[in-house]
C-alpha positions in Angstrom: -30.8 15.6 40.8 -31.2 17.9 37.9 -29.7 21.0 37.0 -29.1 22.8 34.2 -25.7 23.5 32.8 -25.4 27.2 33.6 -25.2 26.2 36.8 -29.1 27.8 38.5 -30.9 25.7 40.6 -33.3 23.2 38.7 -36.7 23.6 39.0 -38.4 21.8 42.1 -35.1 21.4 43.8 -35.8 21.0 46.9 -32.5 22.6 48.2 -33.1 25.6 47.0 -37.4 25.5 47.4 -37.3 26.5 51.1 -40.2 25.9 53.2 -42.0 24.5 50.5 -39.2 21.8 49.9 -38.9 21.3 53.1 -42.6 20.5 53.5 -42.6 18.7 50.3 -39.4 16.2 51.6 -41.3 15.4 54.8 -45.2 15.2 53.8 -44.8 11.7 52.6 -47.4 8.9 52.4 -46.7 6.0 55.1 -46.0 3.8 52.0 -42.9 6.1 51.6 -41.7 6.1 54.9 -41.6 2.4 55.5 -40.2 1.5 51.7 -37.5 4.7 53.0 -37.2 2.6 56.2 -36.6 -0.3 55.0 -33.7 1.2 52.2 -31.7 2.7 55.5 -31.6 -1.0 56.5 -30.9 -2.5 53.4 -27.7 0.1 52.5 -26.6 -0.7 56.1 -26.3 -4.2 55.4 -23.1 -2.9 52.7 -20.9 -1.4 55.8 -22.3 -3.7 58.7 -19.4 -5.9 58.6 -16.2 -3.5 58.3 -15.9 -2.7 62.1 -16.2 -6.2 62.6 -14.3 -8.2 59.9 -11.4 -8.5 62.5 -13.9 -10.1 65.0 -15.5 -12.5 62.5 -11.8 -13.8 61.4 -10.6 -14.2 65.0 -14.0 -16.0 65.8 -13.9 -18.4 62.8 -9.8 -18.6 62.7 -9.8 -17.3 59.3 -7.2 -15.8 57.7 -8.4 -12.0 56.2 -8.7 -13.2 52.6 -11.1 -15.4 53.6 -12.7 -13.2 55.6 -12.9 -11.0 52.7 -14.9 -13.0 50.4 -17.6 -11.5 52.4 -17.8 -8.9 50.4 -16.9 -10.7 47.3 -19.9 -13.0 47.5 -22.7 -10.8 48.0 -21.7 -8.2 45.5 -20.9 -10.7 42.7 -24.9 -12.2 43.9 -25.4 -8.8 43.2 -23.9 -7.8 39.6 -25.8 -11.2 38.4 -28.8 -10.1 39.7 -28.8 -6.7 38.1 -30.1 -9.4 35.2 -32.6 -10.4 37.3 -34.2 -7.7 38.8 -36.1 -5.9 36.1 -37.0 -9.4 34.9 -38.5 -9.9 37.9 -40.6 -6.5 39.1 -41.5 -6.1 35.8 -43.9 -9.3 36.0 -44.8 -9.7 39.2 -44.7 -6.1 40.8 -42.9 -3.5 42.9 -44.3 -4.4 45.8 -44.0 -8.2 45.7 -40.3 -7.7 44.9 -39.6 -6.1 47.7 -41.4 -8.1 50.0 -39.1 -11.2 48.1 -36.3 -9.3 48.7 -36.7 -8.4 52.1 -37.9 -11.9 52.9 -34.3 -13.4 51.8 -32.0 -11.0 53.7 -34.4 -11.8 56.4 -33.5 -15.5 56.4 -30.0 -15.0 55.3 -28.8 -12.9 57.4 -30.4 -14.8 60.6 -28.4 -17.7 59.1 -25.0 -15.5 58.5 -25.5 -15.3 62.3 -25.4 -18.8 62.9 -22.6 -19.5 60.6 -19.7 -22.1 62.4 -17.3 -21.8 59.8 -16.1 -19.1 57.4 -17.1 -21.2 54.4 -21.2 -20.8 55.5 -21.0 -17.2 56.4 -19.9 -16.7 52.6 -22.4 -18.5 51.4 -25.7 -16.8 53.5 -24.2 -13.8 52.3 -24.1 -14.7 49.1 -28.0 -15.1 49.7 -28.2 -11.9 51.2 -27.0 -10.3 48.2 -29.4 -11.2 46.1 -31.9 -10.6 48.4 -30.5 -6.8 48.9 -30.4 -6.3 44.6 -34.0 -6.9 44.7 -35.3 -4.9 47.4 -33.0 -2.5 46.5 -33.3 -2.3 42.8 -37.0 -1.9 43.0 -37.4 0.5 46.1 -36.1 3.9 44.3 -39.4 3.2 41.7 -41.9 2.3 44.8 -40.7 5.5 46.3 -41.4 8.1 43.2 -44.5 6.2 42.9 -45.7 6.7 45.9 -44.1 10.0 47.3 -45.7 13.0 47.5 -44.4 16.4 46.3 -42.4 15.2 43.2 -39.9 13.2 41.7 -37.0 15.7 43.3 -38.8 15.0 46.9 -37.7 11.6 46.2 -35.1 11.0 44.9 -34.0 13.6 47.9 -35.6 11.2 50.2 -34.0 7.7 49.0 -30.3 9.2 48.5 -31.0 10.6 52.1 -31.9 6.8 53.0 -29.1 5.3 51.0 -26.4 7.9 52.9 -27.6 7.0 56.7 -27.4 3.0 55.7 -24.0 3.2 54.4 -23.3 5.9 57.7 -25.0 3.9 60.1 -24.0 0.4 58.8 -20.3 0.7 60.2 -21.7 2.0 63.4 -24.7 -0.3 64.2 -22.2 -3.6 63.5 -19.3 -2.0 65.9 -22.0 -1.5 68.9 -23.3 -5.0 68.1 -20.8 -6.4 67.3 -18.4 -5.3 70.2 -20.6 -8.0 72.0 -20.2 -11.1 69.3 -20.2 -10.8 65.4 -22.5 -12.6 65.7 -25.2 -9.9 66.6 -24.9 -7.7 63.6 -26.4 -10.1 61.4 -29.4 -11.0 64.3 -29.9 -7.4 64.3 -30.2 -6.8 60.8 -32.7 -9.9 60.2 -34.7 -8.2 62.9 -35.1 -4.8 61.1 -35.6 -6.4 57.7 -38.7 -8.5 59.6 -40.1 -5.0 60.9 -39.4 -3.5 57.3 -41.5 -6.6 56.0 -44.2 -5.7 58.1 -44.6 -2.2 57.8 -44.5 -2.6 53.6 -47.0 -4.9 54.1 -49.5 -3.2 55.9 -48.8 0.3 54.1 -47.9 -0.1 50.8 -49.9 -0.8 48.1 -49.2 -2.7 45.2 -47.6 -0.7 42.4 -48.8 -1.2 39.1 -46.7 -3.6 36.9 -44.4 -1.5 33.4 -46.3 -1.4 30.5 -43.4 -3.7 28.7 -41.9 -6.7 30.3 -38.0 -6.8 30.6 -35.7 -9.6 29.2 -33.1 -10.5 30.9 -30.9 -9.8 28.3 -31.6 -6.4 27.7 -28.7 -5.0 30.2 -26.4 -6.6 28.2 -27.7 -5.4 25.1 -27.7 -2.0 26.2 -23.8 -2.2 26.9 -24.0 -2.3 23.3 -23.8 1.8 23.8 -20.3 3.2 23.7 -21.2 5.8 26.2 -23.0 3.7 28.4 -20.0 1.0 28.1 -17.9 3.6 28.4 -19.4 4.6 31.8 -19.8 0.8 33.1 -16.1 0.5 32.2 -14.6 3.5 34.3 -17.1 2.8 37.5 -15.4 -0.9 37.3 -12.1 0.8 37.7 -13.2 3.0 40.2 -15.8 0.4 42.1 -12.1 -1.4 42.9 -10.5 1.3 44.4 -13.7 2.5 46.0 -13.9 -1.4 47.6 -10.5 -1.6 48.5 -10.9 1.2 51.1 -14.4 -0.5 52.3 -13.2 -4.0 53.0 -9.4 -4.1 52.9 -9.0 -0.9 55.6 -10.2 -2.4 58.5 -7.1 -5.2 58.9 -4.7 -2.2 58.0 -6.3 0.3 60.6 -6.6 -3.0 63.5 -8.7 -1.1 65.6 -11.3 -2.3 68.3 -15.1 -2.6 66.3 -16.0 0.9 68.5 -13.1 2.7 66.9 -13.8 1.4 63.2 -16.8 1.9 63.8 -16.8 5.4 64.4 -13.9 5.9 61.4 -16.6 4.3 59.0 -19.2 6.3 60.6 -17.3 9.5 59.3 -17.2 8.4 56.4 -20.3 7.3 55.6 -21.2 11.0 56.7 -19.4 12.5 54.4 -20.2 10.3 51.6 -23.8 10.9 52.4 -22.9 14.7 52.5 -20.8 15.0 49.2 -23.4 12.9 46.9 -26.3 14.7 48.1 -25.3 17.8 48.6 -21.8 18.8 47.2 -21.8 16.9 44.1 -25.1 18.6 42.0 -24.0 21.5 43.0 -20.1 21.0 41.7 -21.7 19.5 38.6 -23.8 22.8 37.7 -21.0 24.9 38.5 -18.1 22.6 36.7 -19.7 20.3 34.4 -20.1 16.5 34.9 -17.0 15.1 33.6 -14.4 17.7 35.1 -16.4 16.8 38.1 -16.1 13.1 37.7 -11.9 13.5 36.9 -10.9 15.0 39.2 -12.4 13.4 42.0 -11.0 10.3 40.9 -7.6 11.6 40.5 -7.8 13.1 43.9 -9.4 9.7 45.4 -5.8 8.1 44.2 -3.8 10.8 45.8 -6.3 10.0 48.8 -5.1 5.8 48.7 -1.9 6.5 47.9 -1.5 8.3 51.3 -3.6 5.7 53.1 -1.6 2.9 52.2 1.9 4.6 53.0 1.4 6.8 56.0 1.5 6.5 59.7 -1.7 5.8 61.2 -2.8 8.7 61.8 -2.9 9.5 57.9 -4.0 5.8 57.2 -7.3 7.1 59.6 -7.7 10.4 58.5 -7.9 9.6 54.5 -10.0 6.6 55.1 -12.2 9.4 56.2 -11.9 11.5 53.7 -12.3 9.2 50.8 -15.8 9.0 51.8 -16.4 12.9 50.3 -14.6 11.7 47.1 -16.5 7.8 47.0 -20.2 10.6 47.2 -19.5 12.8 44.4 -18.1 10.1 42.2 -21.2 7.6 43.0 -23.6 10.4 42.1 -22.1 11.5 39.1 -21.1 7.5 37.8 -25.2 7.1 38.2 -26.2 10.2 36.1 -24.0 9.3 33.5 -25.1 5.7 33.1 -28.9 6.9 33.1 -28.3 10.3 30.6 -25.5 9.2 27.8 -27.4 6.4 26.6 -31.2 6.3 24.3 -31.9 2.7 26.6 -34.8 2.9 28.7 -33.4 4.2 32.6 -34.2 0.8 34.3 -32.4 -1.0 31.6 -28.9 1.3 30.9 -28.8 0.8 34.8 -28.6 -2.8 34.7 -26.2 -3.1 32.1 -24.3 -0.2 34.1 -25.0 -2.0 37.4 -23.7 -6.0 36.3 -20.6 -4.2 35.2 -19.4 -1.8 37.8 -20.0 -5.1 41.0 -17.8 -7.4 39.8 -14.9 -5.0 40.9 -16.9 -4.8 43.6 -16.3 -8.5 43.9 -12.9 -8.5 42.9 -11.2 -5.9 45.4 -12.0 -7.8 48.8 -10.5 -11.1 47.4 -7.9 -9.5 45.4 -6.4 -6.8 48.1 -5.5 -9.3 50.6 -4.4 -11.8 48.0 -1.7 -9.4 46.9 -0.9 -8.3 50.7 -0.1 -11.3 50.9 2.1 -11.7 48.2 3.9 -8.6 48.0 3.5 -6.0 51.0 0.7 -4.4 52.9 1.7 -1.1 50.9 1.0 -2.5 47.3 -2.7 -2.8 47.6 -3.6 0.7 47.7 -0.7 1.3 45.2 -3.2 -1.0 42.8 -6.3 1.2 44.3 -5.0 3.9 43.2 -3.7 2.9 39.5 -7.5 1.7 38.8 -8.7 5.1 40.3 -6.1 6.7 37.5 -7.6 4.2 34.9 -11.4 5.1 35.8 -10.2 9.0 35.2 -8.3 8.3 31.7 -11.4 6.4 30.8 -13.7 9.4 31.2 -10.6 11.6 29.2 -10.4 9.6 26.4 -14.1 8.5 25.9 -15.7 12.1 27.0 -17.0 12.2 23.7 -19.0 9.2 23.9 -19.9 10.2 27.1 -21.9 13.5 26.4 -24.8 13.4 25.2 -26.2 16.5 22.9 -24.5 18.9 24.9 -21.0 20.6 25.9 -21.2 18.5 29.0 -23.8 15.5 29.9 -26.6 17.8 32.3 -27.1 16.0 35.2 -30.7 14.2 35.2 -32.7 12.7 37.7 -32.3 9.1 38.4 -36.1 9.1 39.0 -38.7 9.0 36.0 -38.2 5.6 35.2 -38.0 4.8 38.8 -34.2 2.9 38.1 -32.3 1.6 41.0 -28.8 3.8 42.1 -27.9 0.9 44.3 -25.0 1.3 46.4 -24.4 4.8 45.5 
């Protein structure tokens, strides 16, 4: 979202356009509505498993380590494939990318279903990773190419999509999943099919970029010291921000209805506070104050989490999910504004750096439970939260960019992915 840095409302806002925002958000092409569709599913797929990673390691007589590497294997699929991606839809098309992607989660997640031991269920959601970063990576562009009403309409419309998935994802897998794990991942095959469909039969095919992408232009863009910069402190804060979504559940050891609804209120206000609180912080305050702050308050958050009663341990779960939106919003504009790299490129680069801590925290955290205490997790959450924050201190040179602070921008023109905000 873009607003200026005297803090007014940016033009075409759609918060602040009334009626004619309003009309603007919801007047949308069936193209729109199904690739939209299909986006709640995919972000859904992030959460589904925390209500019932407890389940799935009681099922399988796994140990929550292994259980873990649930999370570790799709999202390191993932940061690989932000390679692959623009590689990808920039040859063959939007829409065939999606379909691809859709088509793989489809069949791995049916499989992840099946699983019989830990070991398979890792490695079908490995698949399902990659077949998430597609979809996913290319369904921000289909959108702005095919929405009505402007690029603020949609980008409105896919961070609205992105915040039910990651609401709804926790919820969907405790209802399901209160029956068998095993359901979640049926369920989740089944929408992706109906997504398939509906793309199919509404959406057009987008035309193809004007300039193919190598697969090595991500990495060159890192090349940047802001945009390094920026991949570097999101990698710091993707840990801590991991930690809470896959190490949590086995500390709170609540029924999948309960964790469900915990991660339901979080998802809510992480939807809440990266669409709605964090523009409007970041025209009042400025980008990087923003960014700081939240960061060292997200810390404070873990810290508390890890070493109070239950109670605590429940509530800031919770609330991390307000600090986890403003910082995801902000990571994103930063990535896509501080650097000269063409948008879909910077936030590849940005992308393959940031998911390997997403990787890293769900093998790591119970690793060191293990080995130390089930305090000292968090107490490492909370250091790389710290780290992410003196990052953005020390580098905030490199990461404005012709101005006093870095203006937030829209994620949109280029149609770039914000995966996983």
């Amino acid at each position: 979202m873009s607003h200026s840095s005297s803090g007014g409302p940016a033009e075409g806002d759609p918060f602040d356009a009334g009626a004619t925002g309003a009309t603007s958000l919801l007047r949308q092409p069936k193209a729109v509505w199904a690739t939209a569709g299909a986006s709640v599913v995919a972000f859904m797929g992030i959460g589904l498993v925390d209500p019932i990673l407890p389940s799935i390691a009681k099922g399988l007589q796994a140990t929550p380590s292994q259980v873990s590497l649930l999370f570790t294997s799709y999202f390191l699929i993932t940061a690989v494939a932000m390679l692959v991606t623009g590689f990808v839809s920039s040859r063959i098309g939007g829409k065939k990318t999606l379909l691809v992607g859709l088509a793989l989660v489809v069949i791995f997640a049916a499989l992840a279903g099946t699983s019989g031991s830990v070991g398979e269920l890792v490695g079908f959601r490995a698949g399902w990773g990659l077949g998430n970063a597609l979809f996913v990576s290319t369904a921000l562009a289909v959108i702005v190419g095919a929405a009505a009403g402007g690029s603020s309409a949609a980008i409105l419309l896919y961070e609205s999509a992105l915040g039910l998935g990651m609401a709804c994802g926790p919820l969907v897998g405790a209802l399901l999943g209160n029956a068998s794990w095993r359901y979640p991942f049926f369920g989740t095959a089944a929408l992706m099919a109906i997504g398939f469909v509906c793309i199919t039969v509404f959406l057009k095919e987008q035309p193809k970029p004007a300039t193919k992408t190598s697969i090595l232009d991500p990495i060159k863009a890192l090349g940047h010291g802001g945009l390094a910069s920026a991949a570097v402190s999101a990698f710091f804060y993707n840990y801590t921000f991991f930690t809470v979504l896959a190490f949590t559940p086995f500390v709170l050891n609540m029924t999948p209805y309960k964790s469900g609804a915990v991660f339901f209120a979080w998802g809510v206000l992480l939807a809440l506070f990266s669409v709605i609180v964090a523009p409007r912080m970041q025209a009042r305050f400025g980008s990087l104050k923003v960014l700081g702050g939240s960061l060292v308050l997200l810390a404070v958050d873990v810290l508390v989490l890890g070493y109070g009663n239950h109670t605590a341990a429940v509530v800031c779960t919770i609330l991390s999910g307000a600090f986890i939106g403003v910082n995801n919003t902000v990571y994103t504009e930063l990535a896509l504004g501080v650097s000269d790299a063409p948008r879909p490129v910077a936030s590849a680069g940005y992308n393959f750096v940031r998911w390997f801590a997403a990787a890293a925290a769900p093998f790591f955290a119970p690793k060191i439970e293990e080995w130390s205490n089930i305090h000292i997790p968090f107490v490492v959450a909370a250091i790389t939260a710290v780290l992410g924050a003196v990052v953005v201190y020390v580098r905030r040179n490199a990461l404005t960019h012709d101005a006093e602070e870095l203006e937030p921008k829209h994620a949109s023109e280029d149609g770039v992915s914000v995966f996983a905000r």
